[in-house]
Kinemage of the C-alpha trace (Angstrom):
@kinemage 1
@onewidth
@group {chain A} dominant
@subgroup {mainchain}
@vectorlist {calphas} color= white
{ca unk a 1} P -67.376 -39.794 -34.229
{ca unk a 2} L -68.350 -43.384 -34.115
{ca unk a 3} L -71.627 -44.310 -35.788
{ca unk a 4} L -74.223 -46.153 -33.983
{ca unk a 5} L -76.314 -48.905 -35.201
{ca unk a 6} L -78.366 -47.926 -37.813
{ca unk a 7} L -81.262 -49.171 -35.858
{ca unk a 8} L -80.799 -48.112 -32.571
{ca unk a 9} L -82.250 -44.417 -32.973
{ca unk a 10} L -85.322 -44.525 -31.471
{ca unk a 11} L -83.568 -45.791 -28.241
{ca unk a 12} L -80.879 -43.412 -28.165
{ca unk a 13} L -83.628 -41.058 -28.564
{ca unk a 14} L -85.019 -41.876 -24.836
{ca unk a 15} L -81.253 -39.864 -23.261
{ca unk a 16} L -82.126 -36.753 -25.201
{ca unk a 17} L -81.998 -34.022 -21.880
{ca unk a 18} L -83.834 -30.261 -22.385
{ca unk a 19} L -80.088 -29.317 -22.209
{ca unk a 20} L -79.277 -31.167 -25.360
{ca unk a 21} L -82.526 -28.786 -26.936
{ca unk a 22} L -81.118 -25.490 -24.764
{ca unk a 23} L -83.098 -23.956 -21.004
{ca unk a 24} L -86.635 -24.917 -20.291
{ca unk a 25} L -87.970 -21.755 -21.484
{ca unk a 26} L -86.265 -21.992 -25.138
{ca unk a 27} L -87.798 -25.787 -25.047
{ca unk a 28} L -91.687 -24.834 -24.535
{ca unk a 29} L -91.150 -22.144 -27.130
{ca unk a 30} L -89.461 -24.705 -29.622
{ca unk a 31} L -91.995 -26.967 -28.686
{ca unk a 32} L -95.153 -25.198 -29.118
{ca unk a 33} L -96.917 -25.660 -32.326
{ca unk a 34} L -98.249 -22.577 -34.652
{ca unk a 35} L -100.148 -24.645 -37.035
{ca unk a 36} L -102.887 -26.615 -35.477
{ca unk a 37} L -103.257 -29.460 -38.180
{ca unk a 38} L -105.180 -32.028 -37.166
{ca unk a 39} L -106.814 -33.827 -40.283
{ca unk a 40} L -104.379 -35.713 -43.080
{ca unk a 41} L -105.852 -33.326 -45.732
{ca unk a 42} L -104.619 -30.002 -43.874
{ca unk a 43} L -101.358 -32.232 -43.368
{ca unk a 44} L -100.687 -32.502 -47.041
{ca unk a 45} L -102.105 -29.218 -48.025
{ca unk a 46} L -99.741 -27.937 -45.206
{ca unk a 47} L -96.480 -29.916 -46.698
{ca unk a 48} L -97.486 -29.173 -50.183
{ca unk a 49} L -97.012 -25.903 -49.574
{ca unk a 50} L -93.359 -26.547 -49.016
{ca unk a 51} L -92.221 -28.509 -51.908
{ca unk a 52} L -89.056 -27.522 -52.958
{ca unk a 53} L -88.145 -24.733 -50.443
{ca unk a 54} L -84.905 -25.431 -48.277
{ca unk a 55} L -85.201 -25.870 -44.359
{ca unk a 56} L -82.249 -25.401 -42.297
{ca unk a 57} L -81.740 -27.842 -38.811
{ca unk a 58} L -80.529 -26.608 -36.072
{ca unk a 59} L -77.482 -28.441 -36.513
{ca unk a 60} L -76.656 -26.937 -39.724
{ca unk a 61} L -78.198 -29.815 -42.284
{ca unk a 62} L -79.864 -28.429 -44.978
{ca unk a 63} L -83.113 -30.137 -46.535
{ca unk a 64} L -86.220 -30.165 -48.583
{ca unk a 65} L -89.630 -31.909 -48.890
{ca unk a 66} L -90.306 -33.198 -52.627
{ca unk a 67} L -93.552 -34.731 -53.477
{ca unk a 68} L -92.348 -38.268 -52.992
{ca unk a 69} L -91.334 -36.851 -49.345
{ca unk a 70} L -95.302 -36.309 -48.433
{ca unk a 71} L -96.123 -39.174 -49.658
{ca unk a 72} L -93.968 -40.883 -47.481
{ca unk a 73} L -94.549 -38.988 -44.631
{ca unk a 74} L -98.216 -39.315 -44.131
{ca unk a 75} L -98.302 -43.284 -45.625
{ca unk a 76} L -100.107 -45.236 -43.125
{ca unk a 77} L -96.694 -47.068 -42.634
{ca unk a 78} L -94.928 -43.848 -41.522
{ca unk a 79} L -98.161 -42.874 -39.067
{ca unk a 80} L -98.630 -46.346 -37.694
{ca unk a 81} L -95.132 -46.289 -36.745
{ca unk a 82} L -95.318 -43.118 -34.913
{ca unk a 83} L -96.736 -43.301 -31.415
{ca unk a 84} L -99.804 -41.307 -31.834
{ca unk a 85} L -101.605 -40.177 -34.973
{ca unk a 86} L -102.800 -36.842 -33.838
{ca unk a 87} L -98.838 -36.328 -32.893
{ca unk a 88} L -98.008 -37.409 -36.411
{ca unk a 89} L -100.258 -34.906 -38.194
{ca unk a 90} L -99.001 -32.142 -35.963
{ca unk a 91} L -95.666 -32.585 -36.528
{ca unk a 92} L -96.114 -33.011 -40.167
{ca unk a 93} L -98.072 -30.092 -40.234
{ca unk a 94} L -95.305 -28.214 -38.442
{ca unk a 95} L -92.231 -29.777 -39.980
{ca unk a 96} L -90.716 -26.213 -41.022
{ca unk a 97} L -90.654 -25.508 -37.557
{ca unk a 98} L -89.267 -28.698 -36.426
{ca unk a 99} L -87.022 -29.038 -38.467
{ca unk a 100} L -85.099 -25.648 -37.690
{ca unk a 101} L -85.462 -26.880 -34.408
{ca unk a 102} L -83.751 -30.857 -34.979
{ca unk a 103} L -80.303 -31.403 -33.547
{ca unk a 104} L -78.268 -34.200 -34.920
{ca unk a 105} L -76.900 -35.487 -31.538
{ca unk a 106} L -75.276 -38.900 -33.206
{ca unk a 107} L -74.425 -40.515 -36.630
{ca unk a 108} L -75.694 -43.855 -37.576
{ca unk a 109} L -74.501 -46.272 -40.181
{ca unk a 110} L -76.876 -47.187 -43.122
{ca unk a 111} L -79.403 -50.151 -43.309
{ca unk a 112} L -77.500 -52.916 -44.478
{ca unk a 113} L -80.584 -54.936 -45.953
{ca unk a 114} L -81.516 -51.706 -47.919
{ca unk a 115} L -80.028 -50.573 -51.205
{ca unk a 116} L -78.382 -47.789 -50.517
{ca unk a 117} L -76.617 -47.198 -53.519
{ca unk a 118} L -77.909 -43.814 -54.423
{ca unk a 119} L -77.878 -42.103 -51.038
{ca unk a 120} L -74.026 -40.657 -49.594
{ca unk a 121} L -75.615 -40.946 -45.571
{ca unk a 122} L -78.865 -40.640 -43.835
{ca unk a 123} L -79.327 -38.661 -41.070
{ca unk a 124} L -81.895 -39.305 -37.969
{ca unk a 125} L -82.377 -35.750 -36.324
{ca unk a 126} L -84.655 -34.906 -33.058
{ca unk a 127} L -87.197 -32.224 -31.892
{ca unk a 128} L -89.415 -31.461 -29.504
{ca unk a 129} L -92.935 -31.582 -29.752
{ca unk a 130} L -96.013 -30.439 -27.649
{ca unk a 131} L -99.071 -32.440 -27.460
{ca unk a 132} L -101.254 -32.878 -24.651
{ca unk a 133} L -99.249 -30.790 -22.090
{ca unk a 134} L -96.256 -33.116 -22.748
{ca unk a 135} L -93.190 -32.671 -24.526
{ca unk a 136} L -92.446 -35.187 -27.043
{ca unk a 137} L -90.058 -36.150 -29.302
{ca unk a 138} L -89.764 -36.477 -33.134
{ca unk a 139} L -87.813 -37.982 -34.933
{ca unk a 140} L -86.929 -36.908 -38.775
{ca unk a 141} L -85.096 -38.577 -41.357
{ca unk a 142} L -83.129 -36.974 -44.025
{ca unk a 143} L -81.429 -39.110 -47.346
{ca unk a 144} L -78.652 -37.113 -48.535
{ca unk a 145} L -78.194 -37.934 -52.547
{ca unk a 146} L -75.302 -38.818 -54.027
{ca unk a 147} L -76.131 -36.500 -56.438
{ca unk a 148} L -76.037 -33.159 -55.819
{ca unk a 149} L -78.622 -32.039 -58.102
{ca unk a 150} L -80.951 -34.826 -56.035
{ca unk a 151} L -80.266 -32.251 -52.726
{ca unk a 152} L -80.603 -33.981 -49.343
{ca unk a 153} L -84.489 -34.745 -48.846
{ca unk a 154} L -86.515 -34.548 -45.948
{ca unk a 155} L -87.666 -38.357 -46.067
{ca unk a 156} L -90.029 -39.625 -43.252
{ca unk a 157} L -90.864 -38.334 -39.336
{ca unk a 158} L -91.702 -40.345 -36.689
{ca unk a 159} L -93.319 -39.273 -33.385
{ca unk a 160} L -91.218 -41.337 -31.001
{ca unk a 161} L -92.999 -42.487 -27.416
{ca unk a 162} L -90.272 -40.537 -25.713
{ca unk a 163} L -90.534 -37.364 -23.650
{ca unk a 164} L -88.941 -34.712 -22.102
{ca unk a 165} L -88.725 -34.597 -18.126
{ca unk a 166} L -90.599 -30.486 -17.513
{ca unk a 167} L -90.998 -29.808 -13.977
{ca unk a 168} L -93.479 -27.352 -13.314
């Protein structure tokens, strides 16, 4: 498979079809949310909570949150670059269940300008998200290690400004 531009995920993001996630019904029950976080503190708690335990994707990618993980996922960088901060803290607070939800639709290459000397790939995986009667999309990062006592670490999310077409 060819890889895409390391940079270009967030557009290829905007052709992700509810077929590429499975029928509308599987979609709105991926989507829906069991833990209502809404504050940064219940974020953290939430994520703290999962230090160290593997997640599995959808497509097969096996992960896990360290420390250094949360604090890169709720940085004001990482929520200021999602679309909406409420978004950001429920997906955060819900990464478990995104995550075994994420499909890994393309490969992209590796930021050129970044050293990458310790990481074997990265991988940019999607899933959907509801907030506000909407169904958006999220976007999670994962560094695989070179070495393999390092694991493959969840790294950042991103709540993209891109949603899913559900008729009703």
């Amino acid at each position: 498979m060819k890889k895409e531009k390391w940079n270009s995920s967030d557009k290829a993001a905007e052709k992700l079809k509810i077929s590429d996630f499975g029928n509308i019904d599987q979609i709105k029950d991926m989507a829906k949310m069991e833990n209502k976080i809404d504050t940064y503190n219940q974020a953290r708690e939430f994520l703290s909570s999962l230090v160290g335990q593997q997640l599995i994707s959808r497509s097969g990618l096996r992960a896990v949150i360290s420390k250094k993980s949360i604090e890169k996922i709720l940085s004001t960088k990482s929520v200021d670059n999602s679309y909406n901060y409420k978004v950001h803290l429920l997906a955060a607070g819900n990464i478990d269940k995104l995550y075994s939800n994420a499909i890994e639709p393309w490969i992209f290459e590796m930021n050129p300008n970044r050293n990458n000397d310790s990481l074997l790939s990265i991988h940019r995986l999607f899933a959907p998200i509801e907030f506000d009667e909407q169904i958006a999309i999220v976007k999670i990062t994962v560094k695989r290690m070179k070495n393999p006592k390092d694991g493959n670490r969840i790294y950042t999310i991103k709540a993209l400004d891109v949603f899913l077409e559900i008729k009703k």
